[in-house]
C-alpha positions as CSV (number, residue, x, y, z in Angstrom):
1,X,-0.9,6.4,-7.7
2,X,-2.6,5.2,-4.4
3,X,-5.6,6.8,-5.4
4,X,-5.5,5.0,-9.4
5,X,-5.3,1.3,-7.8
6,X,-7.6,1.9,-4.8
7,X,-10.6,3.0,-6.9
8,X,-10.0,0.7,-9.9
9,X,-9.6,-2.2,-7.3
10,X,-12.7,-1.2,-5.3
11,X,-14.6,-1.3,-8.7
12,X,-13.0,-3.9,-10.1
13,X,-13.5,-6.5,-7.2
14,X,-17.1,-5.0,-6.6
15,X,-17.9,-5.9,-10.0
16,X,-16.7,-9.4,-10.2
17,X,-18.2,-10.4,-7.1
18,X,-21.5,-8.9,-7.9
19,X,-21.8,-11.0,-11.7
20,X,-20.3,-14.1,-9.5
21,X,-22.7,-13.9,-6.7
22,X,-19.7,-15.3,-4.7
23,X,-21.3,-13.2,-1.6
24,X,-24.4,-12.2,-2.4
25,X,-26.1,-9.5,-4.0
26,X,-24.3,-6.7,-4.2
27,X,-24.6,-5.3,-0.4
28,X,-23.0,-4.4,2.5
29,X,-20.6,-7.6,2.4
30,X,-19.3,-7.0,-1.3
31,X,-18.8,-3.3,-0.3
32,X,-16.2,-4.5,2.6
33,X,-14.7,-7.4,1.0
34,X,-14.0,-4.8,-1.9
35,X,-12.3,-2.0,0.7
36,X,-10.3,-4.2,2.2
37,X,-9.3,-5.7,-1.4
38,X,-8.7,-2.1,-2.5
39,X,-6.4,-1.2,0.8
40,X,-4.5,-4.1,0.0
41,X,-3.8,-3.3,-3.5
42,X,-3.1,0.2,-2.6
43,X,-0.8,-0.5,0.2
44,X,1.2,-3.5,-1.9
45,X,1.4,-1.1,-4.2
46,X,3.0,2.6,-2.4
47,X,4.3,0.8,0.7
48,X,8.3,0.0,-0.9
49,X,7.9,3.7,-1.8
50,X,7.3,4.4,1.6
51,X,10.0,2.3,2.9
52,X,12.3,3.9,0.9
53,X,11.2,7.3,1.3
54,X,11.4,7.2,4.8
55,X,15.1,5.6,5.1
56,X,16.2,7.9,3.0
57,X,15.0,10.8,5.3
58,X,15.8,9.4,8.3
59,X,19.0,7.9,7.3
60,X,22.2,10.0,9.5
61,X,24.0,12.7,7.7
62,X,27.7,13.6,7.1
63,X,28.6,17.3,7.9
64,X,28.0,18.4,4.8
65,X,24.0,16.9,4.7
66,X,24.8,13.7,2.6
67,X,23.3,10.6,3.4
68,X,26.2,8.4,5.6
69,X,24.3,5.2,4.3
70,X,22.4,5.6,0.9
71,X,23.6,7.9,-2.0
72,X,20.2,8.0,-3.8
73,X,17.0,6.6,-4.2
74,X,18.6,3.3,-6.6
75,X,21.2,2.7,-3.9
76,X,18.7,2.3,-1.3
77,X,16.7,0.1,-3.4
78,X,19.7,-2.1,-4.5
79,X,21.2,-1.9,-0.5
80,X,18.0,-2.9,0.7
81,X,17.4,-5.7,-1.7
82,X,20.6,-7.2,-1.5
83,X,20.6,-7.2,2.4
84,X,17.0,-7.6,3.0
85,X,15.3,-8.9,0.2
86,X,12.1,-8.7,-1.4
87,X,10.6,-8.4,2.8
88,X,13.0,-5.6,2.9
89,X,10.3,-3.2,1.1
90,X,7.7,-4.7,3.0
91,X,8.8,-3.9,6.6
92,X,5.9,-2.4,8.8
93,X,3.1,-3.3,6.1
94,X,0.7,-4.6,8.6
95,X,0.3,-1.4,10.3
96,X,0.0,0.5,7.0
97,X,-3.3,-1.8,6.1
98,X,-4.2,-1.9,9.3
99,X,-4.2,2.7,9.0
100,X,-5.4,2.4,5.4
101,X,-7.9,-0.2,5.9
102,X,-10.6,1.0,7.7
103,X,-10.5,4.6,6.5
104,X,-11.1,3.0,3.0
105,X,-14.1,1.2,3.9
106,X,-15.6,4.0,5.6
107,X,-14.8,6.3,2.7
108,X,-16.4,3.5,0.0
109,X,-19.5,2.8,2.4
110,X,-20.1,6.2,2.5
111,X,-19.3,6.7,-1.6
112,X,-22.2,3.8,-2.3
């Protein structure tokens, strides 16, 4: 999935900011501007997987290896939701762009 949005984002966003000539000709500042759009998109995207994955795994088991707080996947996502709200599958997203970001514009500067 992260893979899908990150290249149709980079393209997408490189695209309409080269016919717009909102920065320029197409050049080192439309290739970083479309990255870090691309990371965004990426991360908005997997990140509320990732939250869910994660408390999921490190939730604390019963004796027998259940989950004491979630019973699945749609009762983490309905627990969090109704506690937390929409932020809920959010949490830690700044550090996720903040990985994610700069390995994706190294990986579409050295693409181009």
């Amino acid at each position: 999935i992260n893979t899908a949005v990150n290249l149709t984002t980079y393209t997408m966003v490189k695209e309409a900011l080269v016919a717009s000539k909102l920065l320029g000709e197409e050049g080192t500042v439309v290739h970083l501007a479309s990255a870090l759009a691309s990371a965004g998109a990426g991360c908005a995207v997997t990140h509320p997987l990732d939250v869910m994955r994660t408390r999921l795994y490190m939730q604390p088991k019963d004796a027998s290896g259940r989950g004491k707080l979630y019973s699945g996947l749609l009762d983490c996502v309905t627990k969090v939701a109704r506690k937390e709200g929409f932020r809920g599958f959010y949490k830690g997203f700044q550090a996720h762009f903040m990985r994610i970001g700069p390995h994706l514009v190294l990986t579409f500067f050295m693409l181009e």
